[in-house]
N, C-alpha and C positions, 0 to 999 in steps of 0.2 A: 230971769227969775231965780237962778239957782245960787246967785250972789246974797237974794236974801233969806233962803233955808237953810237953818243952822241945823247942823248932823248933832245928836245926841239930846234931842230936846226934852224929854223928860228924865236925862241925867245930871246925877252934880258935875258940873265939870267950871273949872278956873278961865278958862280962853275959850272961845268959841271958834268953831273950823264950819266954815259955810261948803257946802255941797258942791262949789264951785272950785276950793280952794281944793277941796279934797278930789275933784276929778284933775285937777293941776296936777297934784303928785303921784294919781294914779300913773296918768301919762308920764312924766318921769324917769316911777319905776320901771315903766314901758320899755322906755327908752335903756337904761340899763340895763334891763333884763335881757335885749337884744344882741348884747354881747356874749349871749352865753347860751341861748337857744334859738333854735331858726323859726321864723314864722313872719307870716306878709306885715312886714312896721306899719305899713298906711291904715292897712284895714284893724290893726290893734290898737292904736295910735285914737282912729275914728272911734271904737267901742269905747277905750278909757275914758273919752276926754265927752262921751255922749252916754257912756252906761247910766247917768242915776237921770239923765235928760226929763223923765217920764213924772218922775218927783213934782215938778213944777207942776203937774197936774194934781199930783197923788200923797205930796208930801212926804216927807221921812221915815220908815216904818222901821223903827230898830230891829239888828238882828235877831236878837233874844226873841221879841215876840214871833216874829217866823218861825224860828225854829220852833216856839213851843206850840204855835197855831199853825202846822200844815197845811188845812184848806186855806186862810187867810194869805200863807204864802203862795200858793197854788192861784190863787184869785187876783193877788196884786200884780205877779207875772201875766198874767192875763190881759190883764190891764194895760202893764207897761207895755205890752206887747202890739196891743191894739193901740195906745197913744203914738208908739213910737212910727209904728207904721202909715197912722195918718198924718202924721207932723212931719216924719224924716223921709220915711221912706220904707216900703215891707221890705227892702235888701236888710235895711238897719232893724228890723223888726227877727228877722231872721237871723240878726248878728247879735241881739240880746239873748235870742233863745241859745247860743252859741256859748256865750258868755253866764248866765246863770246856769246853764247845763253843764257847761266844760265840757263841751263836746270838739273842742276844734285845739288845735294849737292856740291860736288869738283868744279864744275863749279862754282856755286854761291859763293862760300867759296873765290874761286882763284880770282875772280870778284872781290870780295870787301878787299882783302888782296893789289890786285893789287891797289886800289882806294885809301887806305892807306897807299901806297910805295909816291902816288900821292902827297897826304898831307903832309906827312914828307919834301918831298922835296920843295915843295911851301914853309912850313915854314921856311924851312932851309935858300932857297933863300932869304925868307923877313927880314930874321933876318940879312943877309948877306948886306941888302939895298935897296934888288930888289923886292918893294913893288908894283910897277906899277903894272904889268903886272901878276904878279906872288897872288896879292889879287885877280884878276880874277878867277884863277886857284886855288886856294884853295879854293872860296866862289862855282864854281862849285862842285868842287870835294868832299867837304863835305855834296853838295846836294844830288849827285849821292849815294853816300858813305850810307847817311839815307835811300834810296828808297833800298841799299843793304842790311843795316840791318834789315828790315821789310819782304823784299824777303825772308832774312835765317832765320827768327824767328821757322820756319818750321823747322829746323835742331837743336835745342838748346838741351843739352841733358837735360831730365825730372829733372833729379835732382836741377838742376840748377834753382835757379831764374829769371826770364826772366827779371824782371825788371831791377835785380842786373848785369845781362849782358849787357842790352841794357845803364846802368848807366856806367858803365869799360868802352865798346867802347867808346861813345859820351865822357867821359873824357877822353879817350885820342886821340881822334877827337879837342878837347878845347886845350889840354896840345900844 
């Protein structure tokens, strides 16, 4: 079902990015994020590629309206919480609360992979023409996006230069 729920649906947008396509590049980012922070790939991998799973049930709830409706947000996680746990599994019900909270490494990892599916697609749309609405949505989504990479500076493996990570994302946050 999540092939055929289109993410953005009461926005203008030029192309259309189905829920499914957008959990594809979550995972992805997953997968290249793994290069630069430590956290278990399987069980991130599983969130990315199942975090909007619950949709099929509940349909697409833009962020905007969450953010401005807290209990609505507070009641959909609920939801998703209980769908996922009767369809997947309470581990995977357990692994959303993880992932909307950013309580875990994988959580916070999937957070900001997710936030980056976000940004590709805003630019995609602006490049496509659809600059109105869609500059909103990336000049957000980039904000969110930094308050994620500072959240996972916590996770970066030692080896790594933090700065030289924090320089890679924000480039290709720009690109």
């Amino acid at each position: 079902g999540l092939r055929n729920l289109v993410r953005y649906q009461s926005a203008p947008r030029v192309s259309s990015e189905t829920v499914a396509e957008h959990s594809y590049f979550v995972a992805a980012y997953v997968l290249k994020l793994h290069n630069y922070y430590e956290f278990d790939l399987k069980k991130a991998l599983s969130m990315a590629i199942l975090h909007d799973y619950a949709e099929v049930f509940i349909s697409d709830v833009p962020h905007p309206i969450k953010k401005s409706f807290p209990l609505i947000a507070s009641e959909l996680e609920r939801a998703e919480n209980e769908i996922v746990s009767e369809h997947i599994s309470e581990d995977f019900g357990n692994w959303l609360t993880e992932f909307n909270n950013t309580i875990t490494a994988e959580g916070s990892i999937v957070a900001l992979a997710d936030i980056l599916s976000v940004i590709a697609y805003a630019k995609y749309e602006i490049g496509l023409g659809n600059s109105d609405y869609m500059k909103n949505v990336l000049m957000n989504a980039e904000s969110r996006a930094t308050e994620m990479i500072v959240k996972c500076a916590k996770y970066k493996y030692n080896n790594i230069d933090s700065l030289e990570v924090d320089r890679q994302i924000n480039e290709f946050i720009k690109a």
